[in-house]
C-alpha positions as CSV (number, residue, x, y, z in Angstrom):
1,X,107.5,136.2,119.6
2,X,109.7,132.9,119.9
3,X,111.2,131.0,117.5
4,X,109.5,128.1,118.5
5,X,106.1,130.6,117.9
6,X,107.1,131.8,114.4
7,X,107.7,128.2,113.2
8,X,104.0,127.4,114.4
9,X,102.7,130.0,112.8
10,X,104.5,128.9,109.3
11,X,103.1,125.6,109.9
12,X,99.5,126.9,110.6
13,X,100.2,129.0,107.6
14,X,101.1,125.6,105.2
15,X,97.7,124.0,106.8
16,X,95.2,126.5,105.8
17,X,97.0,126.8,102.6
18,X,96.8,122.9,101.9
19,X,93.1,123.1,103.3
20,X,92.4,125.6,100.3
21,X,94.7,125.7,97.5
22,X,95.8,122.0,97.4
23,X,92.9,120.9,95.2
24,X,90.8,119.9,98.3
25,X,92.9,116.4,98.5
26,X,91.4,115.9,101.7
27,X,87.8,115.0,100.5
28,X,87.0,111.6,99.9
29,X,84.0,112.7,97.0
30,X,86.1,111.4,93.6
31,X,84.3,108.6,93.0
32,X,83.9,106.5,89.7
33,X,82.2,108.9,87.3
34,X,78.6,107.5,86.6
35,X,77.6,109.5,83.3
36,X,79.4,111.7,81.1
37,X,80.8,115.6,82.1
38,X,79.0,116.8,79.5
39,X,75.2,115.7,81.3
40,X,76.5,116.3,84.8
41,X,75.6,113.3,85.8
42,X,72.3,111.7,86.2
43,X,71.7,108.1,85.5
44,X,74.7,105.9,84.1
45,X,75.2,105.8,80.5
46,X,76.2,102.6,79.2
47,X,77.6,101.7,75.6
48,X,75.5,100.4,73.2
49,X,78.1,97.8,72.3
50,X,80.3,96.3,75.2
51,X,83.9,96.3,74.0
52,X,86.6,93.1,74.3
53,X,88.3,93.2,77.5
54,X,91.2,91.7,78.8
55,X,92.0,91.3,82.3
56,X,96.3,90.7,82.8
57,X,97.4,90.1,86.7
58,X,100.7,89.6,87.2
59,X,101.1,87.3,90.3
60,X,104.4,86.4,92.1
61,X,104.0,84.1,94.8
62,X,100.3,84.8,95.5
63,X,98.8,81.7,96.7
64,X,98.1,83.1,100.2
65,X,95.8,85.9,98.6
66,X,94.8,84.2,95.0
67,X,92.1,82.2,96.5
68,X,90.5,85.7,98.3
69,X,90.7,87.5,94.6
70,X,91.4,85.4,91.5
71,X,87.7,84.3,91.6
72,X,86.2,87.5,91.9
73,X,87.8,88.5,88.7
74,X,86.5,85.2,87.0
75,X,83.1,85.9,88.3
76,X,82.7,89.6,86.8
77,X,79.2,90.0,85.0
78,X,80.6,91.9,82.0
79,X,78.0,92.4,78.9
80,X,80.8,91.7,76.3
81,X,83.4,89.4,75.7
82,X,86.1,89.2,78.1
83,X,88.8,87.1,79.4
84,X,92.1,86.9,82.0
85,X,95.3,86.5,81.5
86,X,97.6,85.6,84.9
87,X,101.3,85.7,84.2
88,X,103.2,83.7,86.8
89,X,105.7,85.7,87.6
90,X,108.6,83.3,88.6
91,X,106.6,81.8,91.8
92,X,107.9,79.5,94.3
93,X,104.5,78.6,96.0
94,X,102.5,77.0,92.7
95,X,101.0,80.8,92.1
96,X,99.9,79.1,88.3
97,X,99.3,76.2,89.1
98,X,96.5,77.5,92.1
99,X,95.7,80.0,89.1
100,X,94.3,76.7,87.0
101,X,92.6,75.4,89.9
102,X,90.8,78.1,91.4
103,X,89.7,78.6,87.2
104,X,88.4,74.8,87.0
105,X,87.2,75.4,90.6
106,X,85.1,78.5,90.1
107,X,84.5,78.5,86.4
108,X,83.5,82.1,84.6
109,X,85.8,84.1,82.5
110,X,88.5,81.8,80.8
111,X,91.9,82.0,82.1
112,X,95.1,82.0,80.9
113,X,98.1,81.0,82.8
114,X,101.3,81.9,81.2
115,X,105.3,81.9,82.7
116,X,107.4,84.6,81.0
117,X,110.9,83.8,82.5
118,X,113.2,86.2,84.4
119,X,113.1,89.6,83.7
120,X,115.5,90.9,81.0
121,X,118.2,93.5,82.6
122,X,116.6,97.0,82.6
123,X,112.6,95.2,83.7
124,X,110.7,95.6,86.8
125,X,109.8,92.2,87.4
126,X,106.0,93.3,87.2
127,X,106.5,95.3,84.1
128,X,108.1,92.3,82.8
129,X,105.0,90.5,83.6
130,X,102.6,92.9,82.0
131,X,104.7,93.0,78.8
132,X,104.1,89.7,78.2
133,X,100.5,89.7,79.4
134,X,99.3,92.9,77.7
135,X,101.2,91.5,74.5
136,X,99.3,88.0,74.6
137,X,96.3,90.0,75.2
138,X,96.6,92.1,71.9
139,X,96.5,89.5,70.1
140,X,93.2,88.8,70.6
141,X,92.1,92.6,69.7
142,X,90.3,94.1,73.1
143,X,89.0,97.3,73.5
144,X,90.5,97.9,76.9
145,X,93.3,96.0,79.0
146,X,92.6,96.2,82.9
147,X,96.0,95.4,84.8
148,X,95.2,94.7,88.1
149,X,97.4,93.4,91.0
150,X,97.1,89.5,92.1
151,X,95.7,90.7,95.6
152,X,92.9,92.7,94.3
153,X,89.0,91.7,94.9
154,X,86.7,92.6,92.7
155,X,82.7,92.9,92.8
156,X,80.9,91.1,90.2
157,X,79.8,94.9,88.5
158,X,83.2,96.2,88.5
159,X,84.6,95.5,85.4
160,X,81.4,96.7,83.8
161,X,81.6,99.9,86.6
162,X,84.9,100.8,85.0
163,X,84.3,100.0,81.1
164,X,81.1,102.0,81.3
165,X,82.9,105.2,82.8
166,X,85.6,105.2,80.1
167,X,83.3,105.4,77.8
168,X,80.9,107.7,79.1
169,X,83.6,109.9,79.5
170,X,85.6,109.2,76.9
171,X,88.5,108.3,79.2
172,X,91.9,106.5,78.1
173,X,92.5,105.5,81.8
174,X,90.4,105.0,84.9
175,X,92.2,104.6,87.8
176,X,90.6,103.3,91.3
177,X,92.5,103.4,94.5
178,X,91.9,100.0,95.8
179,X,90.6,100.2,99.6
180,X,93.3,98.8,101.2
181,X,92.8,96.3,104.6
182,X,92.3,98.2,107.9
183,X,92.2,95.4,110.4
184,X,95.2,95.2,112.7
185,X,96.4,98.3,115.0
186,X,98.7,99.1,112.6
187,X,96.8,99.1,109.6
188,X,94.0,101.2,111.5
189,X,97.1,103.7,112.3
190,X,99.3,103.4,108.5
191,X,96.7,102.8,105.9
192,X,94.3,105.2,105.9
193,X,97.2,107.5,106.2
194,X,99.2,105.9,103.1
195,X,96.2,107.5,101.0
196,X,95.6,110.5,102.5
197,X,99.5,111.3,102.1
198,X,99.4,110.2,98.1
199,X,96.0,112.2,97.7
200,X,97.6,115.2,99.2
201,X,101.2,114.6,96.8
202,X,98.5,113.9,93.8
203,X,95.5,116.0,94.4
204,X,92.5,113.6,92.9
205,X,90.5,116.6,91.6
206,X,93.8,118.2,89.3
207,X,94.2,115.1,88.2
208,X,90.7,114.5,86.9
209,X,90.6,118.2,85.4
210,X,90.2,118.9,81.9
211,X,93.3,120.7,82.1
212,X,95.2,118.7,84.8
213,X,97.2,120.0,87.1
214,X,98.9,116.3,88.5
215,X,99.1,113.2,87.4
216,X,98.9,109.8,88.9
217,X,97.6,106.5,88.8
218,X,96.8,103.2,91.3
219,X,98.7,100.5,90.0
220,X,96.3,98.2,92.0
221,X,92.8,98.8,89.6
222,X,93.7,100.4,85.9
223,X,91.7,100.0,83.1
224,X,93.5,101.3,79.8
225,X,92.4,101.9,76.7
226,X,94.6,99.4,74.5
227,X,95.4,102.2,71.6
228,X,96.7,104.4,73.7
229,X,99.0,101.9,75.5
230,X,100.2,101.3,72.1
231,X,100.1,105.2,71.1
232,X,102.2,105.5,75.1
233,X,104.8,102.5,74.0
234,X,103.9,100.9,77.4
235,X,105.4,99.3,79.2
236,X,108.5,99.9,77.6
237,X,108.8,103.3,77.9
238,X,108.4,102.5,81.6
239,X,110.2,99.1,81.9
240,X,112.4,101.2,84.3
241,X,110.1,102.2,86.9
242,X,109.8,101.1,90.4
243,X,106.4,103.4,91.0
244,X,105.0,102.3,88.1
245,X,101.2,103.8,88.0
246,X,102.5,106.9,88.5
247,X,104.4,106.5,85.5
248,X,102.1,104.6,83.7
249,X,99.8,107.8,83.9
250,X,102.7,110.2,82.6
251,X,103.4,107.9,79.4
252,X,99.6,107.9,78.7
253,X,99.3,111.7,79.5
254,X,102.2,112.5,76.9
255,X,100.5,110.4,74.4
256,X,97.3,113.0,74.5
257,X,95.2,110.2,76.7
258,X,92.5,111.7,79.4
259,X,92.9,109.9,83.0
260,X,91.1,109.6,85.8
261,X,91.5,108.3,89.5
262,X,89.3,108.4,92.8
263,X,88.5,106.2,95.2
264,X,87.0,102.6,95.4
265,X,84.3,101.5,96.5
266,X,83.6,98.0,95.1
267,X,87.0,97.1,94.8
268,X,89.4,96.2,98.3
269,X,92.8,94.6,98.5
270,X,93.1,91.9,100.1
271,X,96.5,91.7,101.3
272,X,97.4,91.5,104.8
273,X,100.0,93.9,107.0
274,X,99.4,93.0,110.1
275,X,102.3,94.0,111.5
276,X,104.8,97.6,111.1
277,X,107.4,95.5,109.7
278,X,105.0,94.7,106.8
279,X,104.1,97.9,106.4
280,X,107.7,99.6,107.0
281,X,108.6,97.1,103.9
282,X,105.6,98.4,101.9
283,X,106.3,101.7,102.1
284,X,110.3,101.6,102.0
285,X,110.8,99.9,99.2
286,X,110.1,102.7,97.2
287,X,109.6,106.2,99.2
288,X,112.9,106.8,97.7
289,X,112.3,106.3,93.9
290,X,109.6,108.5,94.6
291,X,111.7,111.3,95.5
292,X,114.2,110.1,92.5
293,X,116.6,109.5,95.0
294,X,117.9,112.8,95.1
295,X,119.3,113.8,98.8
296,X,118.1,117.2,98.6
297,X,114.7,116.1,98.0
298,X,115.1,113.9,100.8
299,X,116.5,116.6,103.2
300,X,113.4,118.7,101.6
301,X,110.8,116.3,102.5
302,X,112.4,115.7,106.1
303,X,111.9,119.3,107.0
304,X,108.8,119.9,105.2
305,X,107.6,116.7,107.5
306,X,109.2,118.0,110.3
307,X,107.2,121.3,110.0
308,X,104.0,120.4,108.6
309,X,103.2,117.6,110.8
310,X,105.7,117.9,113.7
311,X,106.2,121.5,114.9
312,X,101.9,121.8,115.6
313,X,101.4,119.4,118.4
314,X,105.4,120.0,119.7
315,X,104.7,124.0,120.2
316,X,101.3,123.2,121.5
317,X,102.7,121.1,124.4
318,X,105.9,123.1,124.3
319,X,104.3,126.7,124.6
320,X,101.8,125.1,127.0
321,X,104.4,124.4,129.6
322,X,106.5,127.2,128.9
323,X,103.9,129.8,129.2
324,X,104.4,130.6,125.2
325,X,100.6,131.3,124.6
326,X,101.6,132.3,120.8
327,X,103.2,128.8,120.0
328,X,100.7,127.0,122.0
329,X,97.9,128.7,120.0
330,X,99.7,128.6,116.6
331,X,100.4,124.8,117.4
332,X,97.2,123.9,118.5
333,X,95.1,125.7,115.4
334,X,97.9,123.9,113.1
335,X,97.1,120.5,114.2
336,X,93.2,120.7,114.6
337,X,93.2,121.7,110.8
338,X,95.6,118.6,110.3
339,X,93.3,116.5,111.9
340,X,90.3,117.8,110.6
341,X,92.0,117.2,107.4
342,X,92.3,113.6,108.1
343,X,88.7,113.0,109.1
344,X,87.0,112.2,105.7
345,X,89.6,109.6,105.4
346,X,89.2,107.9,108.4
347,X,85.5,107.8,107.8
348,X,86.0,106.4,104.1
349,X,88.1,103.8,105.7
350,X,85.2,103.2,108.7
351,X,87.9,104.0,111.4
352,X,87.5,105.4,114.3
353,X,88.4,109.8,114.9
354,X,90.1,109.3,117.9
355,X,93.0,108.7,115.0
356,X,93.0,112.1,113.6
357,X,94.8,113.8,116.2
358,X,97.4,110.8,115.9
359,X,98.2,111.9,112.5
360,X,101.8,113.2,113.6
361,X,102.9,110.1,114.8
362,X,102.1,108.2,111.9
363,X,103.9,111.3,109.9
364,X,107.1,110.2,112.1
365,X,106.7,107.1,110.8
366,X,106.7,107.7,107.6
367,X,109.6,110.0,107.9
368,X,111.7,107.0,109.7
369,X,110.4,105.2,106.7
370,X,111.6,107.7,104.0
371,X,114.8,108.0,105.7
372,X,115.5,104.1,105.8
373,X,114.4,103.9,102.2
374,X,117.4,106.2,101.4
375,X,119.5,104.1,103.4
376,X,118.7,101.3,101.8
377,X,119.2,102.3,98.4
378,X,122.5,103.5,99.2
379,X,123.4,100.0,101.4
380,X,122.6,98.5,97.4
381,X,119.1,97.0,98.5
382,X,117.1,99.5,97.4
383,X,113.3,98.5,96.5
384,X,113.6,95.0,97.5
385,X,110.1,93.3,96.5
386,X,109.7,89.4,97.1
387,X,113.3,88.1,96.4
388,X,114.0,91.1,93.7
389,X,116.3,94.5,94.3
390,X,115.9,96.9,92.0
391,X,118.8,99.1,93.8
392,X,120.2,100.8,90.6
393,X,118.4,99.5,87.5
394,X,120.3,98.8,84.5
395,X,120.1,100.4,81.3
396,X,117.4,98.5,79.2
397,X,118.4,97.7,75.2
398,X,117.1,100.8,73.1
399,X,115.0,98.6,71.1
400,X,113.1,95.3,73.2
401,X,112.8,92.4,70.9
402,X,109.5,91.2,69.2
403,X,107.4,88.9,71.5
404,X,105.9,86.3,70.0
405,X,102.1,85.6,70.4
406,X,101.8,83.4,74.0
407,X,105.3,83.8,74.9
């Protein structure tokens, strides 16, 4: 056989493994649990007493989206006592002072509106936000804190969706991947891909295991248990991190909490890419931290790209026109189990299937991304996020000081 043949073959190899034995990331079934394990579902078991809930979005300059999701969070029809807190995050475009409006506007849950400062040396300007927000919050004794990001919708039953399957389940984090906006050619090509690729790196169904095998979160939707944030030290222990619901998830899994994550389906972002530069920027800023910007990591996940999604369709063109029926066969099997693959999550995401077999080109993409996330670190830009670099964080103190109640 050919070279070109035995490197379609690996790849066909790597597919039906990842079709079997990588916890069947490519279904699109983990959805928010309804009743507790122990039943095996049934109808949904609510508490007999609603815990106190606080809602903290951290918002930097958000007044484009604020309008489309900041209501829906003061609208929520929660059964017990709840509240949100918006920390402006040093905003240029009156993010707070919208914030107080859209509250006096819309009316519902009472808002809070508070303006930490700069981040201290050693903070993610977002962590920095939630320290201050989930510290406020405390104060006033909630069961649960749900961080969620200021361009995140919510339906009116969600916050009672996600309260209710924590404590069914007696979960200290539930976790919903927000369905992201598919509306411009290039969303319809990224997005649904940007999921399927983090679903296969952080297989929902090990997460979700009672022995897990992965851990993750979505930043976008968490709802946290507020003693085990305390029990986790976060976010401190995390004031570091650029991906920080993935780490989020690790300090709460060290402290003994149980997580879960899945997929949406009454909660959507709001915020538009409408074009590749958007999403280029999106991704970019931190596919790097995400391989812990290690170069042979980097040169690992080139080739494994490069392979996995690259070799099928090139050998099945290649072998085509060379007469190499091994390769072509090899390459085309390869790529109709990647595409098949990608189905359920174009069909979650309403999208058309004419996208599956496009999957490799979007994998390019996200290669060229990778690769220019490297770059960037290494230029000193690093995960540049609205005005902030967080190219080679500093060292934070060993020990934060206290924040007082409303700073």
């Amino acid at each position: 056989m050919s070279t070109l043949a035995w490197f379609a073959l690996v790849s066909l190899a790597v597919w039906v493994w990842l079709l079997f034995g990588q916890g069947f990331f490519w279904r699109t079934d983990q959805r928010l649990p309804s009743a507790s394990r122990e039943h095996g579902g049934g109808p949904r078991v609510e508490p007999d007493r609603w815990p106190r809930v606080a809602v903290v979005v951290p918002a930097r300059d958000e007044a484009e989206v604020l309008p489309l999701s900041l209501p829906s969070l003061l609208a929520q029809d929660y059964p017990g006592v709840a509240e949100v807190i918006l920390v402006d995050d040093g905003s240029t475009d009156g993010t707070g002072r919208l914030a107080a409006d859209l509250a006096a506007r819309h009316g519902g849950l009472p808002l809070t509106v508070m303006s930490p400062g700069e981040p201290e040396p050693g903070w993610t300007g977002k962590l920095w936000a939630l320290r201050h927000g989930m510290a406020l919050a405390r104060t006033r004794g909630p069961g649960f804190l749900l961080l969620t990001d200021a361009d995140i919708a919510h339906e009116p039953d969600s916050l009672r969706l996600l309260v209710s399957a924590a404590e069914a389940n007696g979960l200290d984090l539930v976790s919903q991947m927000a369905r992201l906006r598919v509306e411009s050619l290039w969303e319809r090509l990224v997005v649904p891909a940007f999921v399927y690729f983090f679903a296969q790196l952080y297989p929902f169904r090990w997460i979700n295991r009672p022995r897990p095998l992965a851990t993750a979160a979505a930043g976008g939707c968490v709802l946290l248990r507020t003693e085990t944030a305390v029990a986790a030290d976060v976010p401190e222990a995390i004031r570091q991190a650029v991906i920080d619901d993935v780490s989020l998830a690790r300090a709460v899994r060290r402290a003994g909490g149980r997580i879960w994550l899945g997929l949406a389906e009454r909660v959507d972002s709001v915020r538009p890419y409408p074009g590749l530069g958007d999403l280029w920027r999106m991704v970019a800023r931190s596919a790097y931290a995400q391989l812990r910007h290690s170069p042979p990591l980097l040169l690992g996940t080139v080739a494994g790209l490069v392979l996995v999604y690259l070799v099928p369709p090139v050998a099945l063109f290649a072998g085509a026109v060379r007469g190499d029926g091994a390769a072509a066969w090899a390459g085309g099997a390869a790529w109709a189990v990647m595409a098949g693959t990608y189905v359920p999550m174009l069909r979650y995401y309403r999208q058309p299937l004419w996208l599956a077999p496009l999957l490799p080109l979007t994998a390019f993409l996200y290669l060229l991304m990778t690769v220019d996330s490297a770059v960037r670190h290494y230029r000193g830009v690093g995960a540049a996020w609205k005005g902030r670099t967080y190219a080679r964080p500093e060292a934070a103190p060993d020990r934060c000081r206290d924040i007082a109640p409303g700073e």
